[in-house]
C-alpha atoms as a printed R data frame, in Angstrom:
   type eleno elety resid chain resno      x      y      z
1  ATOM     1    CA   UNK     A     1 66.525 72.046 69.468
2  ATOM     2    CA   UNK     A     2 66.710 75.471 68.304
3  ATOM     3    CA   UNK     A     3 69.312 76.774 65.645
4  ATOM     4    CA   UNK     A     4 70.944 78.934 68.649
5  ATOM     5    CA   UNK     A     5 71.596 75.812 70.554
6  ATOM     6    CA   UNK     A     6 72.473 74.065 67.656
7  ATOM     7    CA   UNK     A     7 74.468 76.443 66.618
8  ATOM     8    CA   UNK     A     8 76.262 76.684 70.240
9  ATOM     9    CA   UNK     A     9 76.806 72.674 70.226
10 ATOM    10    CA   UNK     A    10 78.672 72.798 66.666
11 ATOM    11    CA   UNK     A    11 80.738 75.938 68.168
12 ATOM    12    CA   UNK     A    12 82.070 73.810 71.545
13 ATOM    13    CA   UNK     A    13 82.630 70.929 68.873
14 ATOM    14    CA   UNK     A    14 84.964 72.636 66.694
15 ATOM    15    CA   UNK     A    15 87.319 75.550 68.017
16 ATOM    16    CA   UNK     A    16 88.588 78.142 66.861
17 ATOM    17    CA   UNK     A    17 84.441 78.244 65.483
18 ATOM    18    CA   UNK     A    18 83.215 81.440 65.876
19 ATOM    19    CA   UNK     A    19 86.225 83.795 64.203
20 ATOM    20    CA   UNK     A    20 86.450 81.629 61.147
21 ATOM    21    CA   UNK     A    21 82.474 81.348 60.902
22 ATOM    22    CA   UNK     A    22 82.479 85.111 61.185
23 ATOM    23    CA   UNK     A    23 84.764 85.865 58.694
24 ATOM    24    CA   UNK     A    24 83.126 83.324 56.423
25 ATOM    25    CA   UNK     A    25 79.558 84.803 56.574
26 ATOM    26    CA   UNK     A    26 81.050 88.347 56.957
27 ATOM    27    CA   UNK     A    27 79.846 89.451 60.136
28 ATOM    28    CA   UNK     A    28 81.540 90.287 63.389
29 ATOM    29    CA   UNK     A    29 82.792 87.186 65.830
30 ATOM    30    CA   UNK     A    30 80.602 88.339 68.464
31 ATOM    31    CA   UNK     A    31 77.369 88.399 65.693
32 ATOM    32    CA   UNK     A    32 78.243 84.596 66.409
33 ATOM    33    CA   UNK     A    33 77.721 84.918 70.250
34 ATOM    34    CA   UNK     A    34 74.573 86.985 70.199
35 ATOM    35    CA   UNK     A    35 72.874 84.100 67.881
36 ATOM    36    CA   UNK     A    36 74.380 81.439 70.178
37 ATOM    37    CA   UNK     A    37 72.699 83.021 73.175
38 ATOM    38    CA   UNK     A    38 69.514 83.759 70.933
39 ATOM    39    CA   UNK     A    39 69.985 87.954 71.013
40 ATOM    40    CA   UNK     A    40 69.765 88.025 67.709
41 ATOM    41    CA   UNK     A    41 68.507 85.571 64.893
42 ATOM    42    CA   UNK     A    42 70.860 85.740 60.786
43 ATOM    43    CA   UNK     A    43 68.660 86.798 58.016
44 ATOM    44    CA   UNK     A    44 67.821 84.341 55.585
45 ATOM    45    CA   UNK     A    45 70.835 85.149 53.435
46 ATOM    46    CA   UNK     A    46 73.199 84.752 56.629
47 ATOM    47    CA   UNK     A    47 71.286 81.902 57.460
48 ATOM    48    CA   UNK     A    48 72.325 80.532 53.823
49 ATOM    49    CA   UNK     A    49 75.799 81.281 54.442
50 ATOM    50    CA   UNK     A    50 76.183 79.615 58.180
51 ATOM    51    CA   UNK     A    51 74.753 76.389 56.266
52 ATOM    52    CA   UNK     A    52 77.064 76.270 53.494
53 ATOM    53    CA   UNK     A    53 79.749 77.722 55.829
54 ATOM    54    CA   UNK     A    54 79.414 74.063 57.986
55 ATOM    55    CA   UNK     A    55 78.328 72.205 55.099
56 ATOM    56    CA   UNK     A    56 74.810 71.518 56.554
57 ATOM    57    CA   UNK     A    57 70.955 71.877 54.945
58 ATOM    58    CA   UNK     A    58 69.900 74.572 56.360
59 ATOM    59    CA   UNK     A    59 66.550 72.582 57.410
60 ATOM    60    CA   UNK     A    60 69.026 71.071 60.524
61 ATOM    61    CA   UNK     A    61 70.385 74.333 61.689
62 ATOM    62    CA   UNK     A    62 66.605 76.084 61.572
63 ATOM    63    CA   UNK     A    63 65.292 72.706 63.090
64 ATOM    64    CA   UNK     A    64 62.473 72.246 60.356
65 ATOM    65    CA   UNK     A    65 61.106 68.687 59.807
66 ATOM    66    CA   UNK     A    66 57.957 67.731 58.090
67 ATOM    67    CA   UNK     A    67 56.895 66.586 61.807
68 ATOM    68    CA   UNK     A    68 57.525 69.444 63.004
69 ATOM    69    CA   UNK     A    69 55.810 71.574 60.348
70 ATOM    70    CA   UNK     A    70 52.768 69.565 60.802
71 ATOM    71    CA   UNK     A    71 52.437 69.708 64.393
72 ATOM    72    CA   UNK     A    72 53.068 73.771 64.590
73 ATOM    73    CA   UNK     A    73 51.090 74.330 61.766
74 ATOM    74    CA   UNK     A    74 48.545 72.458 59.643
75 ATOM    75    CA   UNK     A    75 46.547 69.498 61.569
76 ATOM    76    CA   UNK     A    76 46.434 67.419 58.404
77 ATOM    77    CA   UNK     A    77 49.398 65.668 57.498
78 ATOM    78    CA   UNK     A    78 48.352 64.773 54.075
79 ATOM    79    CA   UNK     A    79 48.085 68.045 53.440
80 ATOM    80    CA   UNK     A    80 51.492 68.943 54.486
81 ATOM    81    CA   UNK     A    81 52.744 66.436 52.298
């Protein structure tokens, strides 16, 4: 799962999302839309602020697991870890 769908599901879990998100990270409510539908992707400062904005690591919302870092891209799992 991708952080836009990820970030989609948590938005039809929890209404009103996408003003109060907005207003949280400082960016427009339809800045919220455009990364839900993958037109645009938050800098890693915005990315920061959507985490700690739904209390999350930001690891879940960017989808980054050691398994996934390994199989994308090193071939050695040792080394990864």
């Amino acid at each position: 799962m991708d952080f836009n769908q990820r970030l989609k599901r948590l938005s039809a879990e929890k209404e009103p999302f996408k003003g109060d998100l907005a207003r949280f990270i400082g960016v427009h409510y339809l800045q919220i839309s455009r990364y839900e539908e993958k037109e645009a992707t938050p800098f890693a400062d915005l990315m920061t602020k959507v985490s700690n904005a739904l209390c999350l690591p930001s690891d879940f919302l960017m989808s980054v697991s050691s398994d996934n870092l390994a199989n994308s891209k090193l071939t050695d799992k040792e080394l990864l870890n």
